[in-house]
VEXVOKE-227951 format. One record per atom (N, C-alpha, C): atom name; x, y, z. Coordinates in steps of 0.001 Angstrom, whole numbers, plus 500000, padded with zeros to 6 digits. Atoms other than C-alpha are relative to their C-alpha. Example, Ala and Ser with C-alpha at 12.3 -4.5 7.8 and 13.67 -1.06 7.14 Angstrom:
! VEXVOKE-227951
+------+--------+--------+--------+
| site |     xx |     yy |     zz |
+------+--------+--------+--------+
|    N | 500890 | 498810 | 500000 |
|   CA | 512300 | 495500 | 507800 |
|    C | 500900 | 501200 | 500000 |
|    N | 499180 | 498810 | 499940 |
|   CA | 513670 | 498940 | 507140 |
|    C | 499230 | 501090 | 500730 |
+------+--------+--------+--------+
//
This chain:
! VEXVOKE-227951
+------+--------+--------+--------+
| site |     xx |     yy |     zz |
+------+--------+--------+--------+
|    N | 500735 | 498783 | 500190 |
|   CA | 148366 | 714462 | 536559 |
|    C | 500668 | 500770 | 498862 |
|    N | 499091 | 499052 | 500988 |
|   CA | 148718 | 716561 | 533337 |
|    C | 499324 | 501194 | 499876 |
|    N | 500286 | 498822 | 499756 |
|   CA | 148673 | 720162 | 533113 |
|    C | 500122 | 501118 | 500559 |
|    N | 499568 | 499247 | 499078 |
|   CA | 148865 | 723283 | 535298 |
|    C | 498489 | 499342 | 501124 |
|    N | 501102 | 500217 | 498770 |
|   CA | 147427 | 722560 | 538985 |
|    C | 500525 | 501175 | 501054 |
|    N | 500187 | 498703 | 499238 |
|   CA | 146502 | 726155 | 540978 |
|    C | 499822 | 499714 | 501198 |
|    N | 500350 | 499643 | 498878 |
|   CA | 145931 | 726399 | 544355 |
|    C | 500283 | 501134 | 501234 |
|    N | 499872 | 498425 | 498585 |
|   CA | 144681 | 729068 | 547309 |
|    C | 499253 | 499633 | 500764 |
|    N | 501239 | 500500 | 498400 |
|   CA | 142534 | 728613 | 550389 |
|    C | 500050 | 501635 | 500892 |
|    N | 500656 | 498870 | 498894 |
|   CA | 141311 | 731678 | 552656 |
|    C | 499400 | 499466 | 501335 |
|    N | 501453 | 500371 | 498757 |
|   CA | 140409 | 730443 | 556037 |
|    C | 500327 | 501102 | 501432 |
|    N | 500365 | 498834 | 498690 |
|   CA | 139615 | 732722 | 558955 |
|    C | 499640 | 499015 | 501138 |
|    N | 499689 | 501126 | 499120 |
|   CA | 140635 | 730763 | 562013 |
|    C | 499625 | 500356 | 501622 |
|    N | 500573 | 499597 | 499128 |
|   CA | 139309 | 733433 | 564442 |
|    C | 498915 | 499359 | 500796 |
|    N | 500706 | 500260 | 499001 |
|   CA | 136210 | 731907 | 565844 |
|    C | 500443 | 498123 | 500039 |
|    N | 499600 | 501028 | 499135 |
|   CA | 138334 | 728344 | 566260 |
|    C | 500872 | 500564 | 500666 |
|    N | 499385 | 499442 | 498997 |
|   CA | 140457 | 730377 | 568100 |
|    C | 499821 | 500579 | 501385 |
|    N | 500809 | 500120 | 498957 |
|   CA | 137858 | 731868 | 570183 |
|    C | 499511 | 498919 | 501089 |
|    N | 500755 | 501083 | 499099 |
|   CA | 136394 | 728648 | 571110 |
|    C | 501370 | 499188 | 500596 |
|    N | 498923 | 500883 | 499360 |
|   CA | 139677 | 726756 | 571623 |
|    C | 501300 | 500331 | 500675 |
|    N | 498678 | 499488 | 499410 |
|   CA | 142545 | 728749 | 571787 |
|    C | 501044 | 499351 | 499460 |
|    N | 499168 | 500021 | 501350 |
|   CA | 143973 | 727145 | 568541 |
|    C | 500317 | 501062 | 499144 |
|    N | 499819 | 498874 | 501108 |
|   CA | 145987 | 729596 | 566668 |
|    C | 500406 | 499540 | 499358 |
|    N | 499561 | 500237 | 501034 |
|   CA | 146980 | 730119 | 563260 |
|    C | 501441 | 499203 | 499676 |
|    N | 498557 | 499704 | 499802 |
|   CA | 150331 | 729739 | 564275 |
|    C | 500106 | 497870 | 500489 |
|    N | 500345 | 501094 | 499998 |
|   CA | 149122 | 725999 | 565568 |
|    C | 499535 | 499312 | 499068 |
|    N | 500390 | 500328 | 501415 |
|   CA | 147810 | 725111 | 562478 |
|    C | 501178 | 499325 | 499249 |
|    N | 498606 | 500113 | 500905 |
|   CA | 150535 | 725825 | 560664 |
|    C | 501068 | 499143 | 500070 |
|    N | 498915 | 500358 | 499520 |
|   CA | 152780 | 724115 | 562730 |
|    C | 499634 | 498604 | 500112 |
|    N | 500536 | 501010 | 500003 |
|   CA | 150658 | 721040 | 562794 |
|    C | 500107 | 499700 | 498435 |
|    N | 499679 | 500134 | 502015 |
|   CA | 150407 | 721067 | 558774 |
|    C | 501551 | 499438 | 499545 |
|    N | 499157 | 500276 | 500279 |
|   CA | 153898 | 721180 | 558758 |
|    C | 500776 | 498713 | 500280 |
|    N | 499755 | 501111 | 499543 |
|   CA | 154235 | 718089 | 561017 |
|    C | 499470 | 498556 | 499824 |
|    N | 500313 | 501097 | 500400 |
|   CA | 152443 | 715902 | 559057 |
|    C | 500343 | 500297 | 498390 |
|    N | 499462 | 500375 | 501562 |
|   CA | 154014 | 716680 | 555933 |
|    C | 499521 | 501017 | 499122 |
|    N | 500750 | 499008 | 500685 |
|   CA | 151932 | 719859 | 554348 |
|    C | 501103 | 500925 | 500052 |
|    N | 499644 | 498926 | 500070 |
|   CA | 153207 | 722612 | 553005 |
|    C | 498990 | 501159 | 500634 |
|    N | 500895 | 499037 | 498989 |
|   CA | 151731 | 725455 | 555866 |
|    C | 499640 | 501244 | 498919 |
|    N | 499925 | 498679 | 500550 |
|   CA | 150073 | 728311 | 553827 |
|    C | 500433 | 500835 | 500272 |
|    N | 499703 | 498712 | 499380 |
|   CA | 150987 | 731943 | 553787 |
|    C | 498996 | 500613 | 501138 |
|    N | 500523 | 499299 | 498966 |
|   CA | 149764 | 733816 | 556864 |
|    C | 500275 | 501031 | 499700 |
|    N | 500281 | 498885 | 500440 |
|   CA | 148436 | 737154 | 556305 |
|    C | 499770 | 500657 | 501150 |
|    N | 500686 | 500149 | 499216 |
|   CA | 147686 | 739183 | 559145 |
|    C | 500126 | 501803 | 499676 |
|    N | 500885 | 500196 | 499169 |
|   CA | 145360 | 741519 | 560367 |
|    C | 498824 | 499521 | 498192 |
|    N | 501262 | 499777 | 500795 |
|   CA | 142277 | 739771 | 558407 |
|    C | 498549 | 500680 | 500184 |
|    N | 501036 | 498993 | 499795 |
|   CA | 139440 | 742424 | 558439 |
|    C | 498887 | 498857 | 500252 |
+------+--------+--------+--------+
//
């Protein structure tokens, strides 16, 4: 790959949270356990 490579993502994890009772905080922690770098967590998202 040549060049600059950007990246951001926004996801609003509220209504899988509702339905499952997956949090952000699960996510993250899953991401991290397969090798991802976990995004920043922002919180409260309006």
């Amino acid at each position: 790959m040549t060049g600059l490579v950007a990246h951001e993502c926004i996801l609003d994890v509220r209504p899988i949270t509702a339905a499952t009772g997956v949090t952000v905080d699960d996510i993250a922690e899953r991401l991290i356990g397969y090798g991802f770098h976990a995004p920043t967590m922002s919180f409260p998202v309006p």
